[in-house]
N, C-alpha and C positions, 0 to 999 in steps of 0.2 A: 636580410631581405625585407623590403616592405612591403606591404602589403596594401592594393589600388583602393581597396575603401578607409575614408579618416573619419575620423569623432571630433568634433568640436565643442561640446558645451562642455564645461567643467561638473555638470552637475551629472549626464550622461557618461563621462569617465568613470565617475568613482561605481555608477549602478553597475558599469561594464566591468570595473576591475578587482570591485567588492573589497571587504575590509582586509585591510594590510597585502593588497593586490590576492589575495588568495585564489580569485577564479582564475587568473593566469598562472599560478601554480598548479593545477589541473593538468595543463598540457604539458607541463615537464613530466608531473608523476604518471600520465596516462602515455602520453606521445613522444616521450624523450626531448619534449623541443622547446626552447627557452622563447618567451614572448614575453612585450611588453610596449607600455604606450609613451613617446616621446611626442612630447608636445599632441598634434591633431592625429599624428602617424603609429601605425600599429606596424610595429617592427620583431623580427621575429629571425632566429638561427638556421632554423627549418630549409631544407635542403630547398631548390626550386620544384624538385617533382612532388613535394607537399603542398605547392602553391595551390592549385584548385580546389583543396582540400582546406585549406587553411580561408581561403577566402570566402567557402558558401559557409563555415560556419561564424565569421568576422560580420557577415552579410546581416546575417539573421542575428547576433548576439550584437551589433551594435544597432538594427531598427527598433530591437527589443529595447534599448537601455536610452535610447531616445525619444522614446515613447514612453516613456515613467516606469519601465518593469525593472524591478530591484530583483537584479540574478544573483542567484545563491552557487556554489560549486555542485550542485547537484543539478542546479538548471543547465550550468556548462556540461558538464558532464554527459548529459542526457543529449543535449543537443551536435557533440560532439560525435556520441555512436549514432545517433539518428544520421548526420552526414557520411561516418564510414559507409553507412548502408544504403546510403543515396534516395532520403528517406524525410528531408525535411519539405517537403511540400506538406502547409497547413500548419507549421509548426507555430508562427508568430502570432495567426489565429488563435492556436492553442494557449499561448502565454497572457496575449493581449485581450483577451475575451473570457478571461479564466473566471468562474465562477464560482465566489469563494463561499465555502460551507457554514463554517462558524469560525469564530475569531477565542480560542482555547482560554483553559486560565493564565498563562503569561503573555496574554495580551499576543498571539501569534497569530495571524489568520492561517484558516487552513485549506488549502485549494487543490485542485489535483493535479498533477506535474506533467502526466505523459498521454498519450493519445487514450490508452487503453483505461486509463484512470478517469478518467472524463467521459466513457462509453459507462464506468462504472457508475459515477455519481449522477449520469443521466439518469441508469437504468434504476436506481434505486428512488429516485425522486416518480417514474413513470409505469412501476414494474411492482406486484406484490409480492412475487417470489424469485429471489435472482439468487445466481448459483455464481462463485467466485471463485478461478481455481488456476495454477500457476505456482510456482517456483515463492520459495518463503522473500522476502524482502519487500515487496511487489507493493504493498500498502493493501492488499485484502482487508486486511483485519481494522488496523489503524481508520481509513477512510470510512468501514461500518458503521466504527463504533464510534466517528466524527457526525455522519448523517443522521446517525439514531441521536447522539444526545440534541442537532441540530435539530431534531421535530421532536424531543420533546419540548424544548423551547419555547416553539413555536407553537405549541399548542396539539399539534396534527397527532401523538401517540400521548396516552397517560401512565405509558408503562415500560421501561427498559428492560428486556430479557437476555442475557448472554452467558451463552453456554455450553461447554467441554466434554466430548466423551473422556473418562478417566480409565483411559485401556488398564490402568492398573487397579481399578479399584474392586478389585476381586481380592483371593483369600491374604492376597501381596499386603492391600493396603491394613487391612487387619491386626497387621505386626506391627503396626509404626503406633506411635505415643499418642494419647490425647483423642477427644472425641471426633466424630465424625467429620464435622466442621476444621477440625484442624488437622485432618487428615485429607484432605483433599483441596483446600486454598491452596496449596504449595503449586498442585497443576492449574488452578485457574489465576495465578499473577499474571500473564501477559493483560488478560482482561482488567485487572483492577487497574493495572497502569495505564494503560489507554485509556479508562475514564477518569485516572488522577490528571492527567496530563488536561485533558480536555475541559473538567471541570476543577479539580482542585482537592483535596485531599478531604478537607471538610464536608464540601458540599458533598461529594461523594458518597460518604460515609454516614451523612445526614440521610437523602436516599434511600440508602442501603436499608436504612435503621425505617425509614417511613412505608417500604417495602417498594418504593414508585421505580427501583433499580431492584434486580435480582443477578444474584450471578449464582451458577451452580450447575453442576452435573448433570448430562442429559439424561440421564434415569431417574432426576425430578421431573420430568415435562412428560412423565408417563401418563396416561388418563386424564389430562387437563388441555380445554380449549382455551386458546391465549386469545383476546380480543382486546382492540384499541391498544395494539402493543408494537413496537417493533424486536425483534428477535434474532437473535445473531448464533448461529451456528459454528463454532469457531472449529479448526483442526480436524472437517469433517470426512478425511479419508481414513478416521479413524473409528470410524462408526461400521457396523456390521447392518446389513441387510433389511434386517426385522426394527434396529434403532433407527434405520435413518425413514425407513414406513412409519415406525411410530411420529417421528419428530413431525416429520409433513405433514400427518394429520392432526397435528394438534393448531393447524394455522385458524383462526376466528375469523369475522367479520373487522373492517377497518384493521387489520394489523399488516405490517410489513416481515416478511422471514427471508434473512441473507443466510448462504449457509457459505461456508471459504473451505477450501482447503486444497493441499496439494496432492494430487492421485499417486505420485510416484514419492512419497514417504511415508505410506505407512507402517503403522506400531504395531499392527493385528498378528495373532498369533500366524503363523506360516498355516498353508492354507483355508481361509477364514476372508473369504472376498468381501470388499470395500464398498457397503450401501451408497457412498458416494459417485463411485465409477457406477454400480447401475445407477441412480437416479439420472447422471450422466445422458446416459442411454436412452432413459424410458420418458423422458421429461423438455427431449432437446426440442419438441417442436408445439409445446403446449403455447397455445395465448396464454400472455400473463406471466408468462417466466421468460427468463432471461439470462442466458449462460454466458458469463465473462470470463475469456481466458488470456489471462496472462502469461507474458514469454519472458525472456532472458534481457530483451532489451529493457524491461518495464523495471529490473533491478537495478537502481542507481546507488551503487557503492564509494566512498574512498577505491582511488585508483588501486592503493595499495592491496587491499582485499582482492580485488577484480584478479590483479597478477598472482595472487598466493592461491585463488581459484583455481586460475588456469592450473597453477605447476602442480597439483592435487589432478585435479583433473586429466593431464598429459601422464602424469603417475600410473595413476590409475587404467588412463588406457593400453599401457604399456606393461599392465599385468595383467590383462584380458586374456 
C-alpha cells in the first residue's frame, strides 16, 4: 500500500527515516507493520483499514523532516500514540518551535519532547515553585535538573540544591559500611548522573568540591533558608507530612524549588501518608505554583518495553 503523501529532498528522507532506517523500525516493533521509503513514496504492508492512521502520522512526520527536524525513534514513537489517540493537533508546533534548554556535555541539545514537557519547561522558566508528578519515565527529574544547571549558566541561580528523602536512612542504613556519605550516595545516583550527563564528570565533581552543587538527603535542608538557589526535590512521594512542610519552607528569596515525584509509588512505611499527595491538595491553587502532571502517554519507551508493560499489567489484572 502507498501512502497519498511523498518526500522528495534526499536530505528530508534520511531526518525522516533516521540512521540505518530505525524510525521505520518503530512501526514493525510497535504496529506489527513493515514501512519504508521507495524513491519519493512512502510504502507500507499495513492492511487498508490502517490507512487513516498511517497517513495523519506520514502528514506530520514528514512536514517535520522537511522543515529541518532531525526525528529520533522516540520522536516516532511519541507521535505515533499521539495519533492512536487522535491527538496530534499542535504537534508540529511542538516539534518546530521547540525550545531548546541547554546543549549537555556530549554536545546533545536538550529540548522537551511532548506537550506535557513543554507546559513543564515553561512553568519552571515562569513559576517559583512547581510540583511535577506522573508515572517514572516521563522526564520529571532529567528536564529539572537540565533547567537548573541551564540557569546556573546563565547566571540566574548561584547555587544547585538536589535532593532525596532516604526512606531508609533510619536504624536500616546504620548497618551498612563506611561513613555517612557513603552510606547514602548509593540512593542519590539517579542525581549525580543527570548532572554527569548534563555537565560532565569533572566539572561536576569540581562543583561538588566548590559547594556551588549540593546533592544530599532532605533532612539536610532542615533549618536552612536556600536563596539564589534552584532546588530540586526529587522522589517526593516519599517524603512524610512534617518533611515535605519542612522542605517548603526553606524556599528564600530569588530561588526556584521543583519538587517530582510519583503519588502512586511510594516507599513509606504502610500507613504513614505522603506529604506530597497533601501539598497536592493544599497548594493546587496558590499563585506562583504550578502543578504538572504527567500521564502514560508522556512515557516514550522502546516498543519492546511498552508490550512487556502491557503483558505485566494484563497479569496483574487478571489476579485482582
Amino acid at each position: 500500500m502507498k501512502l497519498n503523501r511523498q518526500i522528495h529532498h534526499a536530505e528530508a528522507i534520511a531526518r525522516l527515516v533516521g540512521i540505518q532506517d530505525r524510525n521505520l523500525l518503530v512501526f514493525k516493533q510497535y504496529l506489527g507493520i513493515h514501512v519504508s521509503v521507495h524513491g519519493s513514496e512512502v510504502v507500507t504492508d499495513g492492511k487498508e483499514n490502517t490507512r487513516p492512521l498511517l497517513e495523519a502520522i506520514f502528514s506530520v512526520l514528514i512536514d517535520l523532516a522537511e522543515h529541518q527536524v532531525q526525528l529520533t525513534e522516540r520522536d516516532v514513537m511519541y507521535i505515533i500514540k499521539l495519533a492512536e489517540k487522535n491527538e496530534l493537533e499542535g504537534v508540529f508546533e511542538l516539534y518546530k518551535n521547540r525550545k531548546k534548554i541547554l546543549v549537555n556535555d556530549m554536545g546533545r541539545s536538550i529540548y522537551p519532547k511532548t506537550f506535557n514537557q513543554k507546559d513543564y519547561v515553561d512553568a519552571m522558566e515562569s513559576h517559583d515553585l512547581i510540583l511535577s508528578v506522573g508515572p517514572a519515565g516521563t522526564g520529571k527529574t532529567y528536564l529539572a535538573v537540565a533547567q537548573a544547571v541551564a540557569d546556573l549558566k546563565n547566571g540566574k541561580v548561584k547555587k544547585l540544591i538536589l535532593t532525596r528523602p532516604v526512606v531508609e536512612a533510619g536504624e536500616n542504613l546504620g548497618f551498612l559500611p563506611g561513613d555517612l556519605k557513603e552510606k547514602i550516595d548509593p540512593y542519590l545516583v539517579p542525581l549525580y548522573d543527570a548532572l554527569y550527563e548534563m555537565l560532565g564528570m569533572q566539572t561536576t565533581l569540581s562543583l561538588l568540591e566548590k559547594n556551588i552543587i549540593e546533592i544530599a538527603p532532605l533532612a539536610y535542608m532542615r533549618g536552612r533558608t536556600l536563596e539564589n538557589a534552584f532546588i530540586i526535590l526529587d522522589e517526593a512521594q516519599n517524603t512524610t507530612r512534617v518533611q515535605m512542610k519542612m522542605f517548603l519552607t526553606r524556599l528564600g528569596f530569588a530561588s526556584k524549588m521543583v519538587i517530582t515525584g510519583d503519588p502512586s509509588q511510594t516507599d513509606l512505611p504502610r500507613g504513614v501518608p505522603s506529604g506530597l499527595n497533601q501539598a497536592l491538595e493544599l497548594l493546587n491553587d496558590l499563585d506562583n505554583v504550578k502543578i504538572i502532571k504527567f500521564d502514560k502517554l508522556d512515557v516514550v519507551r522502546n516498543p519492546l518495553v511498552q508490550r512487556i508493560l502491557e503483558r505485566y499489567e494484563a497479569h496483574e489484572n487478571q489476579n485482582i
